[in-house]
C-alpha positions in Angstrom: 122.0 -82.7 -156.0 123.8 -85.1 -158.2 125.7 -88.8 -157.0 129.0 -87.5 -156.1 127.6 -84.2 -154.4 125.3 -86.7 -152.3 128.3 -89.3 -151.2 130.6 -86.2 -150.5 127.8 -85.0 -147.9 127.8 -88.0 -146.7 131.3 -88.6 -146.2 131.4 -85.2 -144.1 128.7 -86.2 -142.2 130.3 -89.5 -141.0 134.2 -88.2 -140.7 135.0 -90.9 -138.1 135.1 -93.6 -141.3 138.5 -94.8 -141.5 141.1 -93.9 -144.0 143.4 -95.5 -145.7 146.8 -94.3 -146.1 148.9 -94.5 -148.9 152.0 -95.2 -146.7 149.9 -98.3 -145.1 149.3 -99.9 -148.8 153.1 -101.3 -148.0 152.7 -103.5 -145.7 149.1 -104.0 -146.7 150.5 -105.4 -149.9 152.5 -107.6 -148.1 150.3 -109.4 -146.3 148.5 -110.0 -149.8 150.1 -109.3 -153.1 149.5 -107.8 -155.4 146.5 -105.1 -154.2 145.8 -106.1 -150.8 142.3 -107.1 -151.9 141.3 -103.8 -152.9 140.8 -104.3 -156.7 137.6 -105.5 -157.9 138.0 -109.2 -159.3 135.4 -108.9 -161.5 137.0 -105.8 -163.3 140.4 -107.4 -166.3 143.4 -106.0 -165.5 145.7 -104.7 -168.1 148.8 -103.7 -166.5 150.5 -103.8 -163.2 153.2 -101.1 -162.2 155.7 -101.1 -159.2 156.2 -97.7 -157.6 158.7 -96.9 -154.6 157.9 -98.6 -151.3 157.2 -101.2 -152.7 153.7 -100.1 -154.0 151.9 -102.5 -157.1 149.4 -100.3 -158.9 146.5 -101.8 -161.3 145.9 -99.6 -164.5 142.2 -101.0 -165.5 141.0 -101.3 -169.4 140.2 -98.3 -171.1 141.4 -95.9 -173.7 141.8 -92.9 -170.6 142.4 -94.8 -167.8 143.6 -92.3 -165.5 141.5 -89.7 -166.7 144.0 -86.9 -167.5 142.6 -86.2 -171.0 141.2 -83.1 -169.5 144.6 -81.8 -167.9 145.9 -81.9 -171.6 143.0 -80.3 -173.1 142.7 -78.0 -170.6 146.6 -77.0 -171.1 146.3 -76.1 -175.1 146.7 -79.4 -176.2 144.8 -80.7 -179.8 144.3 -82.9 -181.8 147.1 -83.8 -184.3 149.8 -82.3 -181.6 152.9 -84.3 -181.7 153.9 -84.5 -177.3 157.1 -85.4 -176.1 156.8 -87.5 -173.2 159.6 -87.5 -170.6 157.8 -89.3 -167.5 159.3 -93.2 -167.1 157.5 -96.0 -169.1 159.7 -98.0 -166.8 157.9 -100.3 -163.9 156.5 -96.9 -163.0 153.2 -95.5 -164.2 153.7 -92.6 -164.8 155.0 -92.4 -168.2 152.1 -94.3 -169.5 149.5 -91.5 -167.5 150.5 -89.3 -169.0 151.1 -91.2 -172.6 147.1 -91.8 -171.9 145.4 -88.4 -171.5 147.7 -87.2 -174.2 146.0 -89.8 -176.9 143.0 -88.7 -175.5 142.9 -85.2 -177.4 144.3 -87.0 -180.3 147.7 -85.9 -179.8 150.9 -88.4 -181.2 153.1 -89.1 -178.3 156.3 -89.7 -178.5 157.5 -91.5 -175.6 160.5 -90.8 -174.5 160.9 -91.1 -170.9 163.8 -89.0 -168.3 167.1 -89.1 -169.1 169.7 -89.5 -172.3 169.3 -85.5 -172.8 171.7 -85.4 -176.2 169.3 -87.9 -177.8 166.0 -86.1 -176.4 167.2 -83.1 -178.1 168.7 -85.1 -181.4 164.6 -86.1 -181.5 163.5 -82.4 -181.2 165.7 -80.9 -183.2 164.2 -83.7 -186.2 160.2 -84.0 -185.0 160.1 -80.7 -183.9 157.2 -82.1 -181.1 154.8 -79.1 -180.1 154.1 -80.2 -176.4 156.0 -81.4 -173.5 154.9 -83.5 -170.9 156.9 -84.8 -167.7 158.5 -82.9 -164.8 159.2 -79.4 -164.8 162.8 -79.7 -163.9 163.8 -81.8 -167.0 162.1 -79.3 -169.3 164.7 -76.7 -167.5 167.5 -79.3 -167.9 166.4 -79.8 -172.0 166.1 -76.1 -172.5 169.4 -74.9 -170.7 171.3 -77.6 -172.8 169.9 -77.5 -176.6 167.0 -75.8 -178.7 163.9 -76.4 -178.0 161.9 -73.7 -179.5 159.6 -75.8 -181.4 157.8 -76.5 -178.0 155.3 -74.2 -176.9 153.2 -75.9 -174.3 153.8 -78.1 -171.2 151.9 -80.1 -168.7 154.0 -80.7 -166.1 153.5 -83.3 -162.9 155.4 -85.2 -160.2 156.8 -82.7 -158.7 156.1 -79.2 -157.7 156.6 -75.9 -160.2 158.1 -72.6 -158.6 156.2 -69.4 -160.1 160.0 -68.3 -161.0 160.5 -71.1 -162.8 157.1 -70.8 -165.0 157.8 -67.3 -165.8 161.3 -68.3 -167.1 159.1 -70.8 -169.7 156.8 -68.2 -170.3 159.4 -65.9 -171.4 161.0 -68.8 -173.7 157.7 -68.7 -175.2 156.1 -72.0 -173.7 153.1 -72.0 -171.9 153.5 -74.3 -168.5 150.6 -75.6 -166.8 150.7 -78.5 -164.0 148.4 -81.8 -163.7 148.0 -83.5 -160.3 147.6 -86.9 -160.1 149.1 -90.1 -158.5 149.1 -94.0 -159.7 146.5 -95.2 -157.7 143.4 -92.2 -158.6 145.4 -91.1 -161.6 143.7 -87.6 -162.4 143.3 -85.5 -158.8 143.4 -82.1 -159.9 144.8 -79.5 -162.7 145.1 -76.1 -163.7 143.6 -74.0 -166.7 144.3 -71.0 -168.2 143.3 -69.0 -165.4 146.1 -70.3 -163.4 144.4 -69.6 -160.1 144.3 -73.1 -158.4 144.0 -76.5 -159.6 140.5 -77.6 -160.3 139.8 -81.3 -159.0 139.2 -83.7 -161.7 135.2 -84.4 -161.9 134.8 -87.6 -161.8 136.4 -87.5 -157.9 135.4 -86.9 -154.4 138.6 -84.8 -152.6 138.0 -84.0 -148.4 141.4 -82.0 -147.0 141.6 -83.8 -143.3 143.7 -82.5 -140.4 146.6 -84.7 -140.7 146.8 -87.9 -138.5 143.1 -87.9 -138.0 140.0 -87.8 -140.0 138.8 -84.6 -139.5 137.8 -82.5 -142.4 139.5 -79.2 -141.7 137.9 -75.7 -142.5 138.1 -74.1 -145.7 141.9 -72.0 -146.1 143.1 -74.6 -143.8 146.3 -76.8 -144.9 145.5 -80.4 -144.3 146.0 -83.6 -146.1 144.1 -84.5 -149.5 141.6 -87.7 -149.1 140.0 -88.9 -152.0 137.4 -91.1 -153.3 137.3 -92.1 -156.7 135.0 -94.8 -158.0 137.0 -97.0 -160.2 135.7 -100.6 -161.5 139.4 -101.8 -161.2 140.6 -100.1 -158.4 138.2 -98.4 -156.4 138.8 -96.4 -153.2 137.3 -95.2 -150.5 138.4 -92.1 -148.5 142.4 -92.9 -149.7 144.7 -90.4 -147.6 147.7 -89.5 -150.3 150.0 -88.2 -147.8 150.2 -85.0 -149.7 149.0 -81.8 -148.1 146.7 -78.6 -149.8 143.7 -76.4 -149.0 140.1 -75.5 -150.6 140.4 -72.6 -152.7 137.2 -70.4 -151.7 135.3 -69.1 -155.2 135.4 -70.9 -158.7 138.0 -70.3 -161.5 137.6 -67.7 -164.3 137.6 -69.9 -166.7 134.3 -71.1 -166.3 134.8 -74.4 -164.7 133.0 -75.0 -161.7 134.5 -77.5 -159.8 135.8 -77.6 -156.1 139.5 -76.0 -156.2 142.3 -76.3 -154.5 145.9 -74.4 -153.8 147.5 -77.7 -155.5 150.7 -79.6 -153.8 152.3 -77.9 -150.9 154.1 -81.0 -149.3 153.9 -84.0 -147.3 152.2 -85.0 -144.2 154.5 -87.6 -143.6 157.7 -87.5 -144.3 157.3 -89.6 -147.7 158.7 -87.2 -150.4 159.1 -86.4 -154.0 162.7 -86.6 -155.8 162.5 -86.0 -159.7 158.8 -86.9 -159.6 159.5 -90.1 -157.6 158.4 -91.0 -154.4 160.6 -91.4 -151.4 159.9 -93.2 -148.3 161.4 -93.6 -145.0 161.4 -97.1 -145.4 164.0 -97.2 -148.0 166.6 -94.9 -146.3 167.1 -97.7 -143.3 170.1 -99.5 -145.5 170.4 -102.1 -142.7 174.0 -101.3 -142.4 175.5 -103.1 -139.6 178.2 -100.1 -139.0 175.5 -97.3 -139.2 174.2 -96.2 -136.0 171.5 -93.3 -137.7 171.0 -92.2 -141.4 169.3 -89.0 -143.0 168.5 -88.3 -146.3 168.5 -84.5 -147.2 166.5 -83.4 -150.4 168.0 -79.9 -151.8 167.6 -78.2 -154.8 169.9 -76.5 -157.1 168.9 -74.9 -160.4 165.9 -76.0 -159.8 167.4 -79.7 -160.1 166.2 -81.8 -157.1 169.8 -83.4 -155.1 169.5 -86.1 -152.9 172.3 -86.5 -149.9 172.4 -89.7 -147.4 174.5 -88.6 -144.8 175.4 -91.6 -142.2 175.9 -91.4 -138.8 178.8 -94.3 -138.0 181.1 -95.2 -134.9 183.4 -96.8 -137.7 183.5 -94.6 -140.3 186.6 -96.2 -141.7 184.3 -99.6 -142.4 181.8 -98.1 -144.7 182.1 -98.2 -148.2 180.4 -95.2 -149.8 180.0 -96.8 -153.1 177.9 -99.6 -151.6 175.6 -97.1 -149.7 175.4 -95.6 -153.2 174.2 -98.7 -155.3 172.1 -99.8 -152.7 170.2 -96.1 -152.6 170.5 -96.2 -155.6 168.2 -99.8 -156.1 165.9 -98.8 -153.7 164.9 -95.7 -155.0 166.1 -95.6 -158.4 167.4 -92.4 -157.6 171.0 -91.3 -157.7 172.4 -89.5 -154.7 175.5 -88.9 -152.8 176.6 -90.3 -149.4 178.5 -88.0 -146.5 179.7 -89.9 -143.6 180.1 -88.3 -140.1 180.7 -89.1 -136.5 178.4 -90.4 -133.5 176.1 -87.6 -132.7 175.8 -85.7 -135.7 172.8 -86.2 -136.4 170.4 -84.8 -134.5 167.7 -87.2 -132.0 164.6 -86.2 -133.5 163.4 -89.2 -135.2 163.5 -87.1 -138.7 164.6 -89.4 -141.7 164.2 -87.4 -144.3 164.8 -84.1 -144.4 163.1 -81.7 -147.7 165.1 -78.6 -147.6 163.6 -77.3 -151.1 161.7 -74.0 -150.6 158.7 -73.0 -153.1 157.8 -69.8 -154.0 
């Protein structure tokens, strides 16, 4: 039995050991910026990243920090592969995870981050990059607007990837597989070729816990993913993500052997993903003084994710929409639109956001 097989037994057999919940690093981080103690101070530093919440995240020192090298190279991409890279580089880490695991298999990035889609395609149609990394819904967005045949493989993250929406790329002739990670583990879990699961990253301990408690749940069951990843900066001990899955039974057919699981299938809180960004509660209380309630319903529409804050007001007349706009719009760095309505509309069940996107 090797290390990480004999600290997962033990973490079973002592399932009363606290978590830590991503949603708590908040206010943890309050009480003592910028890691709440966590990081090792001992281990340098090179980075430090803001995500929504806020949350700081540490990246460490080392060429493949986050470890998602083998997500890449498990998706077709080589060495000498020019990658397109449309995650943010932006206060956000996400651009440079993903910038990371790229270099890792030799591949040149280029790194482009989301948005300014006429330019994105003014530097494909030039460099003609091989690969695409990023979300799935900007590659739909790049490839309903310009030419982007010189693409033939994707790994997409930070948000989730409808089987109709892959089979769309596959027929375009790009093969799409999808990387699950986060900026405080980096690497969690990935697909290969096989496409039958995601396969959790090896150098990581994952327990799927009946939400709310710590409680491993049986194998099939849906429950929240709790990992343990033993990083010099940044190490951490059974960390609850917030995001649900389930233990695949068997091993893939592609010869890794690896634990694997159904990959993303929501949240157990009601934190959520926008565009690969996460959402919480916490920034959809605008601290309006004419607002009695606010909800924030998540849609999708071409498989484009649509945010809409609809605000519950005795004085509608007093509330200027443009303001609840910006200031959405500064706490999430998300753009959404605003729908005002009566006392009473919304309904009493302590819901604040509300994910209406279905997955096939």
């Amino acid at each position: 039995m090797n290390t990480l097989d004999t600290f997962t037994k033990i973490l079973r057999e002592n399932a009363r050991q606290q978590t830590l919940r991503k949603s708590y690093l908040i206010k943890l981080q309050q009480k003592q910026y910028p890691f709440a103690g966590i990081n090792s101070n001992s281990a340098p530093i090179e980075r430090i990243f803001q995500s929504p919440g806020p949350i700081y995240d540490p990246q460490g020192r080392g060429a493949d920090y986050w470890r998602t090298g083998r997500a890449f190279y498990a998706a077709g991409f080589r060495q000498g592969d020019l990658v397109q890279n449309c995650l943010s580089y932006h206060l956000t880490p996400g651009g440079f995870i993903l910038d990371a695991g790229a270099k890792a298999c030799g591949c040149t990035v280029i790194p482009a981050g989301p948005g300014q889609t006429e330019q994105q395609l003014e530097v494909i149609a030039h460099l003609k990059p091989q690969g695409y990394c990023g979300t799935p819904s900007f590659l739909n967005i790049l490839r309903q607007k310009g030419d982007i045949s010189s693409i033939k493989k994707a790994l997409v993250t930070g948000e989730a990837l409808p089987e109709s929406l892959r089979l769309s790329f596959e027929d375009g002739g790009i093969s799409v597989l999808q990387a699950y990670a986060n900026a405080d583990a980096g690497l969690i879990a990935y697909e290969s070729k096989a496409k039958m699961g995601m396969i959790v990253a090896e150098d990581i301990i994952v327990e799927i816990v009946r939400p709310g408690t710590n409680k491993p749940v049986t194998q099939g069951e849906v429950g929240e993913i709790v990992i343990t990843c033993f990083n010099e900066a940044y190490p951490l001990i059974r960390f609850a993500t917030g995001d649900l899955s389930a233990v695949l039974e068997g091993k893939s057919p592609c010869g890794r052997t690896n634990m694997m699981i159904k990959g993303w299938l929501g949240r157990a809180d009601q934190t959520t993903k926008v565009k690969g960004m996460f959402v919480h509660p916490e920034q959809i209380v605008c601290h309006y003084p004419a607002l009695n309630k606010a909800r924030l319903v998540v849609s999708s529409k071409n498989h484009n994710d649509e945010m809409l804050l609809i605000c519950e007001s005795s004085e509608p007349e007093s509330v200027d929409e443009t303001d609840l706009r910006d200031r959405i719009k500064a706490l999430t760095k998300l753009n959404g639109r605003v729908k005002l309505v009566g006392l009473n509309c919304i309904a009493n069940d302590g819901k604040v956001i509300e994910d209406l996107r279905v997955y096939n």
